[in-house]
C-alpha positions as CSV (number, residue, x, y, z in Angstrom):
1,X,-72.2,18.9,-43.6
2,X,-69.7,17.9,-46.0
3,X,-70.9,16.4,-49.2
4,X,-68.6,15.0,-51.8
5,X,-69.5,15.2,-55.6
6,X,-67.1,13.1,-58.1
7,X,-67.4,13.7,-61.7
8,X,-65.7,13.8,-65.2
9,X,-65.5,16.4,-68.1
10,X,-64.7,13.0,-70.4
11,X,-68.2,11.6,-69.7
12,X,-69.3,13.6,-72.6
13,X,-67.0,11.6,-74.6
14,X,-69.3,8.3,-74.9
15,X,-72.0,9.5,-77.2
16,X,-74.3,9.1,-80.1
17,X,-76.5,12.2,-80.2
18,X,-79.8,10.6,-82.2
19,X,-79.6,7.9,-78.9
20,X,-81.6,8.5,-75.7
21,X,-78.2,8.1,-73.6
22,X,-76.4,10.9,-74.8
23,X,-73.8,13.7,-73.7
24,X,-76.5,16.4,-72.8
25,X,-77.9,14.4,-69.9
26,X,-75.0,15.3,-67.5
27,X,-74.5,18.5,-69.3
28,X,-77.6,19.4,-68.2
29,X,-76.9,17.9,-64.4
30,X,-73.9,20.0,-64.6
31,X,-75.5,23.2,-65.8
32,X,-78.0,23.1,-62.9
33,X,-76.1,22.5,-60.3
34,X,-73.9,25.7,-61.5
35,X,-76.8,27.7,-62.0
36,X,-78.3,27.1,-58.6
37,X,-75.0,27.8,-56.7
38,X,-74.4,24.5,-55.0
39,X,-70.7,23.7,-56.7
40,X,-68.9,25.7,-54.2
41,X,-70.8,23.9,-51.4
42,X,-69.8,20.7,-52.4
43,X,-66.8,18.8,-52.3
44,X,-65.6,18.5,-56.1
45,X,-63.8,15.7,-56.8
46,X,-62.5,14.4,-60.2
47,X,-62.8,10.4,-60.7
48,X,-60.3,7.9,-61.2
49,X,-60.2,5.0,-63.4
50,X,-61.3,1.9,-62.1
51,X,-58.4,-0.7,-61.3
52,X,-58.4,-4.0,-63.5
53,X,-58.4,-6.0,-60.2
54,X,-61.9,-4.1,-59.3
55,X,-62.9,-5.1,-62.2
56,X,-62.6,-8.7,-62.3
57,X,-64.2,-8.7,-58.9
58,X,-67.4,-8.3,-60.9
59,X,-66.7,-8.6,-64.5
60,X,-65.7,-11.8,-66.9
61,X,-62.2,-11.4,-68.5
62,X,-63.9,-12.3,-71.9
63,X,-66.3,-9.4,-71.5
64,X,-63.5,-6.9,-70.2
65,X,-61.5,-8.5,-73.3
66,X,-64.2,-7.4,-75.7
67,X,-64.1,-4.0,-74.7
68,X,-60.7,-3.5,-75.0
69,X,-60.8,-5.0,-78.5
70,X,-63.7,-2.3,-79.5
71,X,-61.4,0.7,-78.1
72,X,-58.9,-0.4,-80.3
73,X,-61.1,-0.1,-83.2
74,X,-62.6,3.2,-85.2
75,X,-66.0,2.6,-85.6
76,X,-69.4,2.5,-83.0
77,X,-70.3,-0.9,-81.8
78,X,-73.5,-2.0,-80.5
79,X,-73.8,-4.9,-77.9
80,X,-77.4,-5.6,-78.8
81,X,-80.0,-3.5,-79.9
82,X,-79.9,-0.4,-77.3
83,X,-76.7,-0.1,-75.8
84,X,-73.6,1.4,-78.1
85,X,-69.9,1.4,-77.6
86,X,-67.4,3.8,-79.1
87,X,-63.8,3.6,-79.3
88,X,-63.4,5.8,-76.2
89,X,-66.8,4.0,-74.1
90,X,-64.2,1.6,-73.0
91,X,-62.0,4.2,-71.4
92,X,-65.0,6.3,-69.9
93,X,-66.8,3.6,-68.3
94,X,-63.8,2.4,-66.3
95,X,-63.6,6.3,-64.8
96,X,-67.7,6.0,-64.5
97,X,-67.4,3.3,-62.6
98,X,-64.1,4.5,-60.8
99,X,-65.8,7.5,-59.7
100,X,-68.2,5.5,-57.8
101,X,-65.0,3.7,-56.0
102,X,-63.9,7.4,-55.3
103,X,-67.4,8.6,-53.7
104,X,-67.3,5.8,-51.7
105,X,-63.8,6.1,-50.2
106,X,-64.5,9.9,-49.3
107,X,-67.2,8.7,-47.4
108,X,-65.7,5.5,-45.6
109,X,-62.3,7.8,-45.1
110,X,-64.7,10.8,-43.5
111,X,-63.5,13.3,-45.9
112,X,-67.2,13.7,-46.4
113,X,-70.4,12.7,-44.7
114,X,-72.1,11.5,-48.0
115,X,-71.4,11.7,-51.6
116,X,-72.7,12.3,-55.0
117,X,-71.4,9.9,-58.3
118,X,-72.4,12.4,-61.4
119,X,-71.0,9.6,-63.7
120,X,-71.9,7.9,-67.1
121,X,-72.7,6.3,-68.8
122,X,-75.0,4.4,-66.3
123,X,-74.4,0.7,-64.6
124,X,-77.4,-1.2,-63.0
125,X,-78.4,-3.0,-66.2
126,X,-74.6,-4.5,-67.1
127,X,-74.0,-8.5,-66.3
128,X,-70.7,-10.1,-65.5
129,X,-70.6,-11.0,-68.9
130,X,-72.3,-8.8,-71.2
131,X,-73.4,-4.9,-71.3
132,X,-76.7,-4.0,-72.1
133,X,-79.8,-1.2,-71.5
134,X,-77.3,1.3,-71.8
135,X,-74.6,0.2,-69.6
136,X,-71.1,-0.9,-70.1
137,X,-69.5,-1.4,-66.3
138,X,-71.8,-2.2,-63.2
139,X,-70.9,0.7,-61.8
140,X,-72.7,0.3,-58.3
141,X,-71.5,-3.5,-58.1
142,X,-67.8,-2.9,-58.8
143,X,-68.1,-0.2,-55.9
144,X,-69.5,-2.8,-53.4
145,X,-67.3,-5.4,-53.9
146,X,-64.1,-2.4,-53.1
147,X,-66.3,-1.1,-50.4
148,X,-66.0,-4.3,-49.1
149,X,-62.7,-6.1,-50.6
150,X,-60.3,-2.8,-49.3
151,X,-63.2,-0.5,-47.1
152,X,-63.7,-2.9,-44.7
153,X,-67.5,-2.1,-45.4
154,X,-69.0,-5.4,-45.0
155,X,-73.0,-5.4,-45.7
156,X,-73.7,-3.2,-48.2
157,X,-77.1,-1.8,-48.9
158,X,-78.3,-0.9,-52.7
159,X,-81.7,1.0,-53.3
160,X,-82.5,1.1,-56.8
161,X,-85.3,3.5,-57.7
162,X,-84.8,4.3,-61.6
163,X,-87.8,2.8,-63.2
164,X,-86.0,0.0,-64.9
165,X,-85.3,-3.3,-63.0
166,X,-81.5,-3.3,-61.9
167,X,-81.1,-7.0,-63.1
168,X,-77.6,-6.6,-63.3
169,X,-77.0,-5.4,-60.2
170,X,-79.5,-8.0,-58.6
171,X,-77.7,-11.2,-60.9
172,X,-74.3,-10.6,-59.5
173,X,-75.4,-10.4,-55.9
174,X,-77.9,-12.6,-55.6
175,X,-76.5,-15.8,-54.3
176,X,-74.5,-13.1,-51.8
177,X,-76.2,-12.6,-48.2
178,X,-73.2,-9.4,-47.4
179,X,-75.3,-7.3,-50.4
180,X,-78.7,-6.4,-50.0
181,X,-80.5,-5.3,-53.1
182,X,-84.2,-3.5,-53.2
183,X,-85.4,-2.5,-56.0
184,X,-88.9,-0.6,-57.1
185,X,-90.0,-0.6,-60.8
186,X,-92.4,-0.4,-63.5
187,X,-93.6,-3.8,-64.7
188,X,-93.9,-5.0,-67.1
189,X,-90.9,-2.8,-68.7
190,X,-87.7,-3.3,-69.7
191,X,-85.5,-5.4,-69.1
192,X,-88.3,-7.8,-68.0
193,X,-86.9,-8.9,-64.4
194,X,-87.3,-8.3,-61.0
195,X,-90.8,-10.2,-59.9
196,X,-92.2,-10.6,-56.5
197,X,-90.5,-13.9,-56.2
198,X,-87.1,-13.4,-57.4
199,X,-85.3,-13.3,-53.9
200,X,-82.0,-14.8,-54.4
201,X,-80.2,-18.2,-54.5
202,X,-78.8,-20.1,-51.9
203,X,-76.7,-18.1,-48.9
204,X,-78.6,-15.3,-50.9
205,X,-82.0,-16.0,-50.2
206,X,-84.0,-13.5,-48.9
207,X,-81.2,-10.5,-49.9
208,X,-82.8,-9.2,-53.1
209,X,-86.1,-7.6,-52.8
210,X,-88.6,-7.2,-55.7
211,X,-90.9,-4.5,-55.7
212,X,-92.5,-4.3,-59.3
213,X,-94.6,-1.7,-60.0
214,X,-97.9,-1.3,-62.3
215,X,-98.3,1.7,-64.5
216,X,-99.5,5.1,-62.3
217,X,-97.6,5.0,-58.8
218,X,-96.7,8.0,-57.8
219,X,-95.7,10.0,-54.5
220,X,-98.0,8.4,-52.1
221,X,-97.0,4.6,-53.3
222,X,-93.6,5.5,-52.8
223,X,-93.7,6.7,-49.4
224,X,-95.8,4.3,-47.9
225,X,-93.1,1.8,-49.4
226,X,-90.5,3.5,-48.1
227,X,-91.5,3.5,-44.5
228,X,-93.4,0.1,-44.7
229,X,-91.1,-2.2,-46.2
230,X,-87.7,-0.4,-46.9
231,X,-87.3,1.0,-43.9
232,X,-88.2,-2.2,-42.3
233,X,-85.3,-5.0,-43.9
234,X,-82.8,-1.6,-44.1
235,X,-82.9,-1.8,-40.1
236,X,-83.4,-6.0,-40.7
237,X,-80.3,-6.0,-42.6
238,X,-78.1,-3.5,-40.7
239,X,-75.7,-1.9,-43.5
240,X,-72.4,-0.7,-43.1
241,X,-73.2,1.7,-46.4
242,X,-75.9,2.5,-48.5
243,X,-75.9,3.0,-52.0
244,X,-78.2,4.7,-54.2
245,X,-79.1,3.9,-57.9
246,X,-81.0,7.1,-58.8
247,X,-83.0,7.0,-61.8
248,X,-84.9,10.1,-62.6
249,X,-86.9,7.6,-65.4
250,X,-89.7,6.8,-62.4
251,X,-90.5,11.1,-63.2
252,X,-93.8,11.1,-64.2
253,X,-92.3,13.7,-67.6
254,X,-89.7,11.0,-68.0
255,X,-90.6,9.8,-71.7
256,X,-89.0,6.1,-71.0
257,X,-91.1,5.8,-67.7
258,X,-94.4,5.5,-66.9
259,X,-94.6,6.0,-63.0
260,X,-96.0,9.0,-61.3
261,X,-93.0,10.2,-59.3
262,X,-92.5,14.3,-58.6
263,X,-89.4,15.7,-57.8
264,X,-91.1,16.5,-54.8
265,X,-91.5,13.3,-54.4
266,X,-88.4,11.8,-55.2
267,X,-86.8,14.4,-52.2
268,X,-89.3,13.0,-49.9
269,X,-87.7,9.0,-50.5
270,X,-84.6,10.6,-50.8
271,X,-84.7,12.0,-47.7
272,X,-85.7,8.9,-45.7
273,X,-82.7,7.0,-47.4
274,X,-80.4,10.1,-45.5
275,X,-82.0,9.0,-42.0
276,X,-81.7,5.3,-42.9
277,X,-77.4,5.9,-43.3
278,X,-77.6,8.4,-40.3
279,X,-79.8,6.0,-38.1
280,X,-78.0,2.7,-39.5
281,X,-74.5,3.1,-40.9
282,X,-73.2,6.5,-39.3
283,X,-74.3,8.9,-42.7
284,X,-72.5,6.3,-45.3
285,X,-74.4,7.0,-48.0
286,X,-73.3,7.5,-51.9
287,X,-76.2,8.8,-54.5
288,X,-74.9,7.6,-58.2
289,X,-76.5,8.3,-61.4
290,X,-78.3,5.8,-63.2
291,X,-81.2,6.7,-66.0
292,X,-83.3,9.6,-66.7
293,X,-84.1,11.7,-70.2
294,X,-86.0,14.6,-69.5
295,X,-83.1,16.7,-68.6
296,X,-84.7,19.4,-67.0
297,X,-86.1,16.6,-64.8
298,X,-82.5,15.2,-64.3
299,X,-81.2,18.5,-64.0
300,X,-83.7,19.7,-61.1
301,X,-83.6,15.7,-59.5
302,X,-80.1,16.1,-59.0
303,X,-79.4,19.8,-58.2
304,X,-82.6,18.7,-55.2
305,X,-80.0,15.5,-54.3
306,X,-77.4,17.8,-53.5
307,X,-79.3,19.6,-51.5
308,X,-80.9,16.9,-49.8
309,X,-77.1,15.7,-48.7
310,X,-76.5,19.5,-47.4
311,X,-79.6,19.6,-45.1
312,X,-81.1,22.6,-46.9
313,X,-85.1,22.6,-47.0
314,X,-85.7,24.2,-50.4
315,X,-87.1,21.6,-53.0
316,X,-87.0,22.6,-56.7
317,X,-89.6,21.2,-58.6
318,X,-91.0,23.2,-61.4
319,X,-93.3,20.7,-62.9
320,X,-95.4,19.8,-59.9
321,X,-97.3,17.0,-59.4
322,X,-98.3,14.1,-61.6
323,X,-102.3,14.3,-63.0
324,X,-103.6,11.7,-61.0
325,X,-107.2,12.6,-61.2
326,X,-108.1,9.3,-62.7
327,X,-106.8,8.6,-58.9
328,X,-104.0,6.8,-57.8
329,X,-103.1,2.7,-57.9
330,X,-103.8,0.9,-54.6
331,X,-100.6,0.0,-53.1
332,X,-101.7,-1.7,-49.7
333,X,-101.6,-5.4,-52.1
334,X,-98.0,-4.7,-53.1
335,X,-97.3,-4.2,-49.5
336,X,-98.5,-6.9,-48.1
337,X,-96.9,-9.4,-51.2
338,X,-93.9,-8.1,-49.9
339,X,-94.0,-8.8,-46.4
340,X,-95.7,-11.8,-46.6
341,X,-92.8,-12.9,-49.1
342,X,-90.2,-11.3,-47.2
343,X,-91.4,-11.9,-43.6
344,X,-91.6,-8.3,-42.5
């Protein structure tokens, strides 16, 4: 089993310390993955900055123009209240979201059965036309459209699990029946998207899938979610690659969360979403980094993602389960909203 891992020493270059989004979060990913011995089992690969044509395929020119006009500047930027922008975010995004591109051509080239994206900063909040939540670049989107513009990947699956709606994933595929788009997560919580209803527009109808959350789900919700309904439109929509936004946030030690998720648990979804790409799209399958701020938690989540790529059966999770002695949130009415919306 060959498992490609693309990353950046420069990611540590888009920072502001006292911000939740800082340099230490893939430090610490890095630092794991060294300490637990799984670099030299993976394929290392160093990213690429993303082409301007890529870009455009998901991004305004006015938006891309705005960024270049900030890198040209010496001071920190903020596009709205949470998301910042240094001189040099301009230049790190474009090899965040390039390094997706590259995970996904070692994987549609067989150089490697699946892939790891260790990028930053993260992608699935960014619109066409604005950044925000954190993100610059829509990382995942710009790597669907070259999956499918040069791949010759045609239906593309994204599974978003971090515990913030991807709303700008969802808004620039959602009048687009070639990209499915599922996505679980708290609500209410930032950014305030992604009901039950919202299932695309038009040709799109029906493509994005809504699966907000209350406060408390934990292992069991996920897993009976993941074999009732996401297993059921993956094999619906038939992918040609599955991509992954993997948000350690949905931890139940994540202090920006508020779902009950174990790294156990997050190894058990993650697991079924390896069968789904064996079963559906030969293995094409490409785990990127989204959120996550307990960085033990990110550290352990994505040293257990590497090894869930490898095939090995060891799980590291040092913090255990969630307390759920309060007991656990029904999820049998989410289920059944979603297939009775969704026709499963």
């Amino acid at each position: 089993m060959t498992t490609a891992y693309v990353t950046h020493p420069r990611y540590v270059e888009h920072d502001l310390p006292e911000h939740v989004e800082h340099a230490e979060r893939i430090r610490a990913v890095w630092a794991q993955l060294k300490t637990d011995g799984l670099l030299p089992r993976l394929r290392s690969i160093e990213a690429q900055p993303v082409d301007d044509e890529s870009l455009l395929a998901v991004h305004t020119p006015d938006y891309l123009d705005l960024l270049e006009r900030i890198s040209q500047q010496e001071r920190m930027v903020g596009l709205g209240p949470d998301t910042y922008v240094a001189p040099v975010s301009y230049e790190i995004a474009r090899l965040a979201a390039g390094g997706v591109i590259n995970a996904v051509e070692e994987v549609a080239a067989k150089r490697a059965d699946n892939a790891i994206a260790m990028v930053r900063p993260p992608g699935h909040h960014a619109l066409a036309h604005r950044g925000m939540g954190f993100c610059l670049l829509g990382n995942v989107a710009i790597a669907a459209r070259y999956a499918q513009r040069r791949l010759g990947l045609n239906r593309i699956l994204i599974l978003d699990d971090d515990v913030h709606h991807g709303n700008g994933t969802e808004a620039i595929f959602y009048d687009d029946p070639s990209v499915m788009f599922v996505s679980t997560h708290l609500s209410p919580h930032y950014p305030y998207t992604g009901a039950f209803e919202d299932t695309g527009r038009g040709a799109g109808r029906g493509y994005t899938m809504n699966i907000p959350l209350p406060f408390g789900h934990g292992d069991a919700s996920f897993a009976a979610l993941t074999e009732q309904i996401i297993w059921k439109a993956a094999e619906r929509f038939k992918p040609d690659l599955i991509l992954v936004s993997t948000g350690y946030d949905a931890h139940w030690a994540d202090p920006l969360g508020g779902l009950k998720l174990s790294l156990t648990g997050f190894v058990q979804i993650s697991r079924e979403f390896v069968k789904m790409a064996d079963k559906l799209c030969g293995g094409r399958i490409v785990f990127v980094m989204e959120g996550g701020y307990d960085l033990d938690v990110l550290g352990h989540g994505w040293a257990n993602i590497a090894r869930v790529l490898l095939d090995d059966d060891f799980i590291s999770d040092p913090f255990g389960a969630a307390d759920q002695r309060r007991g656990a949130p029904d999820i049998a009415p989410i289920i059944a909203r979603v297939r009775e919306i969704h026709g499963l």
